[in-house]
C-alpha positions in Angstrom: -7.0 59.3 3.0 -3.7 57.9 2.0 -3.1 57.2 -2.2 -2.5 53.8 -1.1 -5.6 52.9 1.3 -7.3 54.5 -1.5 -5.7 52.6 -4.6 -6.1 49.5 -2.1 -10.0 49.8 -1.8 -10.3 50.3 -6.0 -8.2 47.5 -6.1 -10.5 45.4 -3.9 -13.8 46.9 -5.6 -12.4 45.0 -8.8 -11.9 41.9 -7.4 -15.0 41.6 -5.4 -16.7 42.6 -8.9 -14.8 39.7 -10.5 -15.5 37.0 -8.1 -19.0 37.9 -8.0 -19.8 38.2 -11.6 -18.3 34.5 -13.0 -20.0 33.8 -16.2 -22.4 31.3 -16.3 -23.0 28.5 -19.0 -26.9 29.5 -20.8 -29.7 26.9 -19.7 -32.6 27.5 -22.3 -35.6 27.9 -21.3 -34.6 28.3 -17.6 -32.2 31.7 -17.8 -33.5 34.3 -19.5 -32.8 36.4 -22.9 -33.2 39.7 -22.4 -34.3 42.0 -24.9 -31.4 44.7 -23.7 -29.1 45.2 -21.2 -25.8 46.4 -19.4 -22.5 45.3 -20.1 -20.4 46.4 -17.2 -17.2 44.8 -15.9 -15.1 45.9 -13.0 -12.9 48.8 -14.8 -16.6 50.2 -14.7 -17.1 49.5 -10.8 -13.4 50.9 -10.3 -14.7 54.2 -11.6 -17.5 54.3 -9.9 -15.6 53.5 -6.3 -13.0 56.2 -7.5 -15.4 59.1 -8.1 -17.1 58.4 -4.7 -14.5 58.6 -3.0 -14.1 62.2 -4.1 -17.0 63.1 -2.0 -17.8 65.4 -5.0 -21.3 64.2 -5.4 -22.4 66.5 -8.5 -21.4 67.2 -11.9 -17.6 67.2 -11.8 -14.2 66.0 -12.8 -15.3 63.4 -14.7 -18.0 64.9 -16.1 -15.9 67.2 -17.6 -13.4 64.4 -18.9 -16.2 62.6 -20.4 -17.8 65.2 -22.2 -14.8 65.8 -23.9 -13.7 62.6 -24.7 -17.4 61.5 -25.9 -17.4 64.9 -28.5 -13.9 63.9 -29.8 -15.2 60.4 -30.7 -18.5 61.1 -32.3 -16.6 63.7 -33.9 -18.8 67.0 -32.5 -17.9 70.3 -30.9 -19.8 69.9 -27.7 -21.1 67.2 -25.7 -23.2 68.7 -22.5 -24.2 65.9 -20.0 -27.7 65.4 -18.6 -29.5 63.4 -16.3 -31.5 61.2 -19.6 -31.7 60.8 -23.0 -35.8 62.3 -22.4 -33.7 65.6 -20.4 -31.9 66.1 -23.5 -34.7 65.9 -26.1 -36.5 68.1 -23.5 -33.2 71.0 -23.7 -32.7 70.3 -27.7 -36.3 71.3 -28.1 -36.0 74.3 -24.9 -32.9 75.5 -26.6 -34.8 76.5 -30.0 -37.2 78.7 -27.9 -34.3 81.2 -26.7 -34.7 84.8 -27.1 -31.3 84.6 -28.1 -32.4 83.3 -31.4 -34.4 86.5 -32.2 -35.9 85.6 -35.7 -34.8 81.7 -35.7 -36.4 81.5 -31.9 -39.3 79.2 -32.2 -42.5 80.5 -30.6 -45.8 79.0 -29.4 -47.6 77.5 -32.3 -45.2 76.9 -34.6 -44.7 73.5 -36.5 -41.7 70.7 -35.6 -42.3 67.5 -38.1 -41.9 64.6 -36.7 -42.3 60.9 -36.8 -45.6 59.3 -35.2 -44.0 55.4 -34.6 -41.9 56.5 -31.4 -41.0 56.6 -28.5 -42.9 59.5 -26.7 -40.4 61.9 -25.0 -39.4 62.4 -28.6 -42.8 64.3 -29.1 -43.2 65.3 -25.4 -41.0 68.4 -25.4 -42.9 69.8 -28.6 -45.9 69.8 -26.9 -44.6 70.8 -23.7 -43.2 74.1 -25.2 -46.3 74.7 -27.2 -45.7 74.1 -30.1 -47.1 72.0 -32.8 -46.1 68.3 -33.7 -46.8 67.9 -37.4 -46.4 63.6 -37.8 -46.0 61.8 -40.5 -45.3 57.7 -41.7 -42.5 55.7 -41.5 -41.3 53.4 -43.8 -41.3 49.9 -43.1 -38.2 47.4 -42.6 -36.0 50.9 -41.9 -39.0 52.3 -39.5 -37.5 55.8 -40.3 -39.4 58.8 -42.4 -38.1 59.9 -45.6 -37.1 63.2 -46.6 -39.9 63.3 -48.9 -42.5 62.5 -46.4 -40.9 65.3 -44.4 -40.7 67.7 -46.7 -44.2 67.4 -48.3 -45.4 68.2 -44.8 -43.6 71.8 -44.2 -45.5 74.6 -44.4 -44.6 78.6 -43.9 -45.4 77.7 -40.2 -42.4 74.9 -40.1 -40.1 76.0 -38.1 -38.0 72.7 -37.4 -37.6 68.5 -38.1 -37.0 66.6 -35.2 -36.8 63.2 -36.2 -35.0 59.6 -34.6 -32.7 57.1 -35.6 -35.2 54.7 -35.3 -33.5 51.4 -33.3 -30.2 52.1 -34.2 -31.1 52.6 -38.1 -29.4 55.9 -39.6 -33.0 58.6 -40.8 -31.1 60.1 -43.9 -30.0 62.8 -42.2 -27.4 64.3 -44.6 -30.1 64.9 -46.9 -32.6 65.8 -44.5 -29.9 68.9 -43.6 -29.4 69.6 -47.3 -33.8 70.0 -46.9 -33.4 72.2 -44.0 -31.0 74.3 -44.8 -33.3 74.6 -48.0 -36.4 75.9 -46.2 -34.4 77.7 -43.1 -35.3 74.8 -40.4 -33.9 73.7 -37.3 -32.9 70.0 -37.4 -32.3 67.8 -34.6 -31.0 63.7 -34.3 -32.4 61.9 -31.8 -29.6 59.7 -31.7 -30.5 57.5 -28.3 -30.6 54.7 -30.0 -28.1 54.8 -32.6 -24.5 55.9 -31.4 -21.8 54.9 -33.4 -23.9 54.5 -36.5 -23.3 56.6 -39.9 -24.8 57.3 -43.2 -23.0 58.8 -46.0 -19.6 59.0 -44.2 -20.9 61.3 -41.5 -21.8 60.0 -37.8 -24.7 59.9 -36.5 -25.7 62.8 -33.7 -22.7 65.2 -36.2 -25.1 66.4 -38.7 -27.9 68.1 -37.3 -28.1 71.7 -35.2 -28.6 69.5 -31.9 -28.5 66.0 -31.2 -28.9 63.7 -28.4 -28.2 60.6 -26.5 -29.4 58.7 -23.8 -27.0 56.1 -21.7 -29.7 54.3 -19.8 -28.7 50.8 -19.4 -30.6 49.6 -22.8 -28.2 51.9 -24.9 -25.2 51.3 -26.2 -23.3 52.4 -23.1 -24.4 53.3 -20.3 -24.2 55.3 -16.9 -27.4 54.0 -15.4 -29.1 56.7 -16.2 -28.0 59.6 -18.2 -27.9 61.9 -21.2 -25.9 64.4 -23.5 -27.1 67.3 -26.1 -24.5 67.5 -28.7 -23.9 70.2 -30.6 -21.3 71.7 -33.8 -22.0 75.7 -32.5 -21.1 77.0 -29.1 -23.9 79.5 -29.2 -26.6 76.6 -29.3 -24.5 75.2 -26.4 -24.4 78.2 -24.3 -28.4 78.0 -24.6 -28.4 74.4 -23.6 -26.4 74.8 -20.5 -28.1 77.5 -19.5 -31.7 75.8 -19.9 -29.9 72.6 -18.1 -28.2 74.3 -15.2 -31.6 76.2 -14.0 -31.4 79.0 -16.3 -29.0 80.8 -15.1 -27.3 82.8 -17.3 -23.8 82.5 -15.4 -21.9 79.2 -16.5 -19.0 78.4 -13.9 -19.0 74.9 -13.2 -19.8 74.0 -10.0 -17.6 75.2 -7.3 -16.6 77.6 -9.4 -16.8 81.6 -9.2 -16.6 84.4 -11.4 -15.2 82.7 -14.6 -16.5 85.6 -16.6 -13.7 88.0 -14.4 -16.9 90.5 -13.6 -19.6 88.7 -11.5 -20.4 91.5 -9.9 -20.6 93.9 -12.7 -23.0 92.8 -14.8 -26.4 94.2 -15.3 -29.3 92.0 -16.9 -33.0 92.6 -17.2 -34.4 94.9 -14.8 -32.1 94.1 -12.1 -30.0 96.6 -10.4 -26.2 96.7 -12.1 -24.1 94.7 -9.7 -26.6 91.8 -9.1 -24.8 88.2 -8.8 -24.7 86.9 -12.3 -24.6 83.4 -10.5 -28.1 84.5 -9.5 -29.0 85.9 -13.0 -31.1 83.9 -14.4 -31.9 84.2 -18.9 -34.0 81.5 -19.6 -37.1 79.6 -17.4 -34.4 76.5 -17.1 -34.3 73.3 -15.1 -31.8 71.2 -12.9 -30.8 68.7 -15.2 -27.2 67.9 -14.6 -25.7 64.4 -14.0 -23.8 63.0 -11.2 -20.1 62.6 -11.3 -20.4 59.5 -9.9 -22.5 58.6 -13.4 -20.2 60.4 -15.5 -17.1 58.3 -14.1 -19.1 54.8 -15.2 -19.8 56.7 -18.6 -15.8 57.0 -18.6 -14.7 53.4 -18.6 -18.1 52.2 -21.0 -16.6 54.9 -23.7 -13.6 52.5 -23.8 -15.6 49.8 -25.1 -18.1 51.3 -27.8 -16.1 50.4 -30.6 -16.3 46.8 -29.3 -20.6 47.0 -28.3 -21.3 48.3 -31.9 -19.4 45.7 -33.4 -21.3 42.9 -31.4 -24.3 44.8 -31.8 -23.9 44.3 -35.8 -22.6 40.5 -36.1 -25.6 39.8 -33.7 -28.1 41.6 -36.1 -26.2 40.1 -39.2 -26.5 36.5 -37.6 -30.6 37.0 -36.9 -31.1 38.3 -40.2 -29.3 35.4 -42.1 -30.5 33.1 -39.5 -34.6 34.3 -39.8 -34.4 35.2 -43.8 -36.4 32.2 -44.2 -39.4 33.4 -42.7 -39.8 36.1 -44.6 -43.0 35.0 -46.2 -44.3 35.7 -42.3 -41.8 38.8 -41.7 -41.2 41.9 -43.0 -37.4 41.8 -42.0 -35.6 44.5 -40.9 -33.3 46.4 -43.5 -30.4 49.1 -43.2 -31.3 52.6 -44.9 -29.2 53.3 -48.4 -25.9 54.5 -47.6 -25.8 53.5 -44.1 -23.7 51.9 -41.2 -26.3 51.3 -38.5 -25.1 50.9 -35.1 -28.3 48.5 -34.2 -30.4 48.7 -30.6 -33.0 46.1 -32.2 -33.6 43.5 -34.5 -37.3 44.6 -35.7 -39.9 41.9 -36.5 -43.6 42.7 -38.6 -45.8 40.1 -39.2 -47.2 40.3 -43.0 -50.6 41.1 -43.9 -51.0 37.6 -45.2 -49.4 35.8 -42.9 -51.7 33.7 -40.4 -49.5 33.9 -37.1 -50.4 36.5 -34.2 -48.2 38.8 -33.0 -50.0 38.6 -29.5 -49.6 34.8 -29.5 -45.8 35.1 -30.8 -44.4 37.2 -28.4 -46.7 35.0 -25.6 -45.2 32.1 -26.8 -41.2 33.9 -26.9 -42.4 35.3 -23.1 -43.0 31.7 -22.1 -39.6 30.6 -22.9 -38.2 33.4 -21.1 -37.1 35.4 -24.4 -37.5 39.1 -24.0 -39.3 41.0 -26.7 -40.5 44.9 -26.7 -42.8 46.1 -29.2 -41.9 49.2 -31.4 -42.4 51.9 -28.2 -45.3 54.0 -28.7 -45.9 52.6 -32.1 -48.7 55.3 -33.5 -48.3 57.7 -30.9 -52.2 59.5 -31.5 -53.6 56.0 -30.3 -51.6 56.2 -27.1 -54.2 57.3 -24.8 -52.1 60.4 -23.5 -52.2 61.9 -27.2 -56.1 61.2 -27.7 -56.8 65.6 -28.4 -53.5 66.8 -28.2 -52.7 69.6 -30.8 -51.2 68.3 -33.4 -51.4 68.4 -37.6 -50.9 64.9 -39.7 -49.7 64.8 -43.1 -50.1 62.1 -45.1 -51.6 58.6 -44.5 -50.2 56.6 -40.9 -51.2 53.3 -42.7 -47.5 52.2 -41.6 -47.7 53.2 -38.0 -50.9 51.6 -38.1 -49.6 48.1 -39.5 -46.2 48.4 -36.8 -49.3 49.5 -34.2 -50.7 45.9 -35.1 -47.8 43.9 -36.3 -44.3 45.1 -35.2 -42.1 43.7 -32.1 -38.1 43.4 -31.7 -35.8 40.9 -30.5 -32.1 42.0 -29.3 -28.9 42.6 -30.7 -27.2 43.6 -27.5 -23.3 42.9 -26.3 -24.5 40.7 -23.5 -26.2 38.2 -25.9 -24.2 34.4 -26.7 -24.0 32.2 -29.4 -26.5 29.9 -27.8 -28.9 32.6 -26.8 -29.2 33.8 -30.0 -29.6 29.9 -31.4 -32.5 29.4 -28.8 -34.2 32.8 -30.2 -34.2 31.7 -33.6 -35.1 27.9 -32.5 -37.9 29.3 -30.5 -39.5 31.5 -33.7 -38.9 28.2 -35.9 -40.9 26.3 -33.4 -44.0 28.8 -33.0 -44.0 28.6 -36.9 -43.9 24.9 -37.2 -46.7 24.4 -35.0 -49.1 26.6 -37.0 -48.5 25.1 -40.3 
């Protein structure tokens, strides 16, 4: 194909994007307010068209460009795409188990603390590696654990923290590092909900061993679906790749041979010297790469975080001045000390003493077409997939318990107006009224 038949059909990709996605004036009550979303535009579609038209259908070019560029602005070493945010707590948890740890390796039974108000596929890859999910509380209004929670709960058979920055709201995770490094512990940031966020200076998804993101459409930016394990140390990365790319031990990208200069002269295992080292395989790995076609969306939304996170914190500013008096119904949500949040969520909990219903609140908010989520699992052990899993608990869940009962959120994201956000608050002030 010519450069200009295929410049011409980007071109035209942008322009049907345009035409077709006018923006609309808000009708309340008739459009709705989503609790998340997408904000895509047609640089977005242009990169999508222009990757297709490669014909290179797997991880590729810009893959490769966006890992690099997504590293340099959170401010890590390595940035290694996946297919989700789940894939790469799933490999941050898979790349602890290596062999190539030796001592540090985690094995079957050992101990990773965690939070219990989550979001499962947090917990999921402890238990699917057999190991041992040791929860504790949250606090409320932050809806993070505390370092002192956390470390009252390690034992000799702690072997790592794995903990989230809970809807966009920074865990302390500079001094959770200064309390691993204390006891000799793995720490890992789930930072799916939270990119672009800091506390103490540092970034979010900079501090810990591993870290990772998710760029489903809900998230800050997204590629559809997609994921990333970041990392500071190029061993831990090696390991990751290797568990993501079917655990093989070779790691030529694709399409590529003999990187290492001696693919045929390796010898591994029990295998005979000589064997493939495309076809060597070091750890019992997946196929979890992303498309190229993903990656190249993931591209053009990087050119726009700065300007999502910024929305994403007048909006939460505006609810919280805006809903401040309600508080003798609310809990309100509040930033952890020392922190920049990068918000997903503008998190609600009814008081103890209040007389409203959550159930008949978020009723009432559905009825007007105002999109509400509750706090994802909140206490995971009364999900009904946890009910006799093997697990330890260390203090009292009281919190989970009350965010269980009490806790939903309300959105913060790009794609949210002026008059959408009036028409949540409105809406709240009405429910209210009417029970007084």
């Amino acid at each position: 194909m010519s450069e200009p038949t295929r410049k011409q059909i980007v071109d035209l990709s942008k322009e049907w994007y345009e035409a077709e996605h006018q923006p609309k004036e808000f009708r309340p009550g008739i459009d709705p307010v989503p609790v998340s979303g997408k904000v895509v535009d047609s640089a977005d579609i242009a990169n999508l068209v222009e990757a297709s038209l490669d014909g290179w259908l797997t991880t590729g070019r810009f893959a490769r460009e966006f890992e690099k560029s997504f590293a340099k602005k959170i401010g890590t070493r390595s940035a290694l795409l996946c297919n989700s945010g789940s894939s790469a707590n799933l490999l941050a948890i898979s790349t602890l188990t290596s062999p190539r740890l030796r001592k540090r390796r985690m094995v079957e039974g050992d101990e990773v603390i965690t939070a219990v108000a989550g979001f499962p596929t947090t917990v999921n890859p402890i238990l699917q590696n057999r190991l041992l999910p040791v929860f504790v509380d949250v606090e409320l209004e932050t809806y993070d654990a505390t370092v002192e929670a956390v470390e009252a709960a390690i034992t000799p058979k702690t072997k790592a923290i794995f903990m989230v920055h809970t809807l966009g709201n920074p865990f302390d995770v500079v001094k959770m590092r200064e309390l691993a490094d204390a006891h000799g512990l793995w720490l890992i940031e789930d930072t799916c909900d939270a990119i672009g966020g800091s506390i103490h200076g540092q970034n979010v998804g900079t501090v810990g061993d591993l870290a990772t993101v998710s760029f489903y459409p809900a998230h800050h930016i997204t590629m559809g679906e997609g994921g990333a394990v970041l990392s500071q140390r190029p061993a831990l990365k090696k390991i990751t790749e290797s568990f993501r790319d079917w655990g093989r031990d070779c790691w030529c990208e694709p399409g590529k041979d003999n990187t290492c200069g001696k693919r045929f002269d390796w010898q591994l295992g029990e295998l005979p010297v000589g064997y493939d080292h495309k076809y060597t395989y070091s750890h019992i790995g997946y196929n979890l790469k992303v498309t190229d076609m993903q990656a190249a969306i993931g591209v053009s939304q990087l050119k726009k975080l700065d300007g999502f996170v910024e929305a994403r914190r007048r909006n939460w500013e505006y609810l919280h001045k805006a809903l401040k008096p309600y508080e003798e119904h609310f809990h309100l949500p509040r930033a952890t000390k020392g922190s920049e949040p990068s918000w997903f969520g503008f998190a609600l909990t009814i008081r103890k003493d209040s007389p409203i219903s959550r159930d008949k609140l978020v009723r009432f908010l559905d009825e007007r077409k105002i999109g509400t989520r509750l706090l994802f699992g909140g206490n995971l052990l009364r999900q009904p997939a946890y009910i006799g899993v093997p697990h330890r608990v260390h203090g009292s869940l009281d919190n989970a318990n009350l965010i269980t009962e009490g806790t939903f959120w309300i959105g913060v994201w790009p794609g949210l107006t002026k008059p959408m956000l009036d028409y949540m608050v409105e809406s709240i002030g009405d429910f209210l009224d009417a029970r007084h």
